[in-house]
C-alpha positions as a printed Julia matrix, in Angstrom:
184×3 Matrix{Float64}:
  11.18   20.62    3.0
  11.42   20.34   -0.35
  11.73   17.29   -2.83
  12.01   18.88   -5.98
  15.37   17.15   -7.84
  13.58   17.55  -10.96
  10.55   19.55  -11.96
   8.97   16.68  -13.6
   9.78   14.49  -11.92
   7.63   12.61   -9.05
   8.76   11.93   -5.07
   6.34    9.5    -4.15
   4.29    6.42   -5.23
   1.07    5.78   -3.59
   0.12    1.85   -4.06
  -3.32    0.7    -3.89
  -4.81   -2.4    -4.36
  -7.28   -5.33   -3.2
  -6.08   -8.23   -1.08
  -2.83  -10.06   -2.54
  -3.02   -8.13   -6.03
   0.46   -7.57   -5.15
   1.21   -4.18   -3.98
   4.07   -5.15   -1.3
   5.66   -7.17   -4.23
   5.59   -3.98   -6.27
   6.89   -1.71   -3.4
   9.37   -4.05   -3.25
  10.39   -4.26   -6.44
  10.71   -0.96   -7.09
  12.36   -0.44   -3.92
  14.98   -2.47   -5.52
  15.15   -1.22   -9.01
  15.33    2.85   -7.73
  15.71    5.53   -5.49
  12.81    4.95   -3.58
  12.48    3.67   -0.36
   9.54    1.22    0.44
   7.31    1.87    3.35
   4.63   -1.11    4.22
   1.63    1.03    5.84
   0.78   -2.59    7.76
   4.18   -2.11    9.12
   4.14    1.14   10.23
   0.79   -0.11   12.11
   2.24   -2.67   14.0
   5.13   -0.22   15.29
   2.25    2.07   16.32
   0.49   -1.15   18.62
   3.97   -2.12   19.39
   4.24    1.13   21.23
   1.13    1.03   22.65
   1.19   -2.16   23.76
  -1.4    -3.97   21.95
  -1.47   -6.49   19.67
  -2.35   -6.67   16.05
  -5.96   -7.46   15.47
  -9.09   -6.58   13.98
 -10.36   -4.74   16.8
  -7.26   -2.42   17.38
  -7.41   -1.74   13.87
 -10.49   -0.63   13.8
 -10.37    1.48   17.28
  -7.78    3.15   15.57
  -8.67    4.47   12.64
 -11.99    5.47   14.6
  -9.7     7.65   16.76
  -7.37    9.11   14.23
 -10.43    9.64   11.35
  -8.27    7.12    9.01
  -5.16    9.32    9.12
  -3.03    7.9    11.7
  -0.97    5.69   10.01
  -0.78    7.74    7.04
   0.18   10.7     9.69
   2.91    8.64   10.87
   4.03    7.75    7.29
   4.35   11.55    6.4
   6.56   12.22    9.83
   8.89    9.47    8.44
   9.43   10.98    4.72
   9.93   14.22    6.36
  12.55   13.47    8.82
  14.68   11.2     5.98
  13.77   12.93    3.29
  13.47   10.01    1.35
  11.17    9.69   -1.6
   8.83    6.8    -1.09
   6.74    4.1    -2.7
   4.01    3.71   -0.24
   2.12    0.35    0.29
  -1.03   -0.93    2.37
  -3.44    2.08    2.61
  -6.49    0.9     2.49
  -8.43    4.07    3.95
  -9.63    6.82    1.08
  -8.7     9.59    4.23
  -5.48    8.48    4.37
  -4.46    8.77    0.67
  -6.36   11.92    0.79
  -3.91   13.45    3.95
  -0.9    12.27    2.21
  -1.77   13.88   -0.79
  -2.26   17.33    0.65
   0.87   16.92    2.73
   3.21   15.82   -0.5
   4.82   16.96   -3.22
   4.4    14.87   -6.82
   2.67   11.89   -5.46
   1.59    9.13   -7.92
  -1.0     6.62   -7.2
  -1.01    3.61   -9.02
  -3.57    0.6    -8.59
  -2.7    -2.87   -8.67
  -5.55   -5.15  -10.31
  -5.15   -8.38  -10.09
  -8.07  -11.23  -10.94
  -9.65  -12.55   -7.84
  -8.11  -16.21   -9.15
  -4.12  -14.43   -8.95
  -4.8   -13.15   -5.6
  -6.75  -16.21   -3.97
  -4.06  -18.3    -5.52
  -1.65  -15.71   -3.79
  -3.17  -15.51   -0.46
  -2.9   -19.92   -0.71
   0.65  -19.57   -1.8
   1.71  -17.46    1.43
  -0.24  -19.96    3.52
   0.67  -22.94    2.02
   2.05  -23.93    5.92
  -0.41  -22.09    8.03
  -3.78  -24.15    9.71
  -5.97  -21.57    8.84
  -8.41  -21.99    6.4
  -6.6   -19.94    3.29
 -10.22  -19.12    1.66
 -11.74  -18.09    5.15
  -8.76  -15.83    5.62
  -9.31  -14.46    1.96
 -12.47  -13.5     2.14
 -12.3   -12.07    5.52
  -9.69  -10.03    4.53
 -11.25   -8.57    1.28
 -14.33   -8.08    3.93
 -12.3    -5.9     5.92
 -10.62   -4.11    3.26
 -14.25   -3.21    1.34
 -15.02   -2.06    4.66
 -12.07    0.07    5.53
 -12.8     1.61    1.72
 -10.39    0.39   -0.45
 -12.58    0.55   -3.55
 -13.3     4.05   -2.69
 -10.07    5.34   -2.34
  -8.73    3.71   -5.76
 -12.19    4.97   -7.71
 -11.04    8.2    -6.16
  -7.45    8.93   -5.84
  -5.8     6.36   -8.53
  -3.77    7.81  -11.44
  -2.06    4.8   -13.22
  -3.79    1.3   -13.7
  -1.23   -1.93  -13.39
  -2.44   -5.63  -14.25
  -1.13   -8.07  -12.35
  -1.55  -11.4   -13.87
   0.52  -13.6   -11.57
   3.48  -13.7   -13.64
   6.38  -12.08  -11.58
   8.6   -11.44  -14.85
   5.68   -9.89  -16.61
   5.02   -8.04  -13.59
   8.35   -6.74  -13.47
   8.49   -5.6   -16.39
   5.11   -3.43  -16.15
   6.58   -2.12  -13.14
  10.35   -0.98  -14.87
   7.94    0.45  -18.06
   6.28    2.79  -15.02
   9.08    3.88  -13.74
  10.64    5.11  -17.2
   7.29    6.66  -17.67
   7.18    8.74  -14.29
């Protein structure tokens, strides 16, 4: 199947990032402001335990990437944009074998990295658990643990393209994020 509306143009947006620099809120955003539509890689995950009956955790995750070398989700990801036909900005890969799969399996992908300073995204991560009892900076750190591990840094030293500072202003952030678009 082929994407091509315009030979210049480009049919999908990879996002990467580090904890809370704000790659959903980009998805989102340009979800809203395009043609694309936004797929959450976290989301697709859950649907995948969901069907398998298992819950979200640590543990699953990690039992599952083992078993699907790091491509699963993005496998899963690929069988969606291929049975819509939608062009997609792509958010949550955190595994440098998953942007690599959906690279070879894509036309005119993009990948653009989200960098944020640690005190935007810690201040982000507080923000979305301003009601939870778990210890926000616990949680943080954990989670940039987990994503270091998985090989986030890797895969944006690697596969990113475009550069986007996030510096926890949404209009300025919004505006970074229109500018890319016209520039695509």
């Amino acid at each position: 199947m082929s994407f091509d509306t315009d030979a210049s143009g480009i049919n999908h947006i990879i996002i990467l990032g580090k904890t809370n620099s704000g790659k959903t809120t980009a998805g989102k955003i340009i979800e809203q402001v395009s043609d694309f539509t936004h797929i959450e890689a976290s989301d697709v995950f859950q649907n995948i335990l969901q069907d398998q009956n298992k819950k979200y955790s640590v543990d699953n995750i990690m039992n599952y990437l083992e078993t699907t070398d790091g491509t699963g989700v993005a496998q899963e990801i690929v069988k969606e944009i291929r049975i819509t036909g939608c062009s997609a900005v792509i958010t949550g890969l955190r595994k440098p074998e998953g942007v690599r799969f959906m690279l070879s399996e894509l036309p005119k992908i993009v990948v653009v990295t989200i960098v944020a300073p640690r005190s935007v995204r810690k201040s982000r991560i507080d923000e979305n658990r301003s009601n939870s009892i778990d210890n926000s900076n616990l949680k943080f750190e954990r989670k940039e643990s987990i994503d270091e591990c998985l090989g986030i840094n890797q895969a944006i030293k690697e596969y990113s393209n475009i550069e986007l500072q996030n510096t926890g202003d949404i209009g300025t952030f919004e505006s970074k994020i229109t500018e890319l678009l016209s520039e695509l």
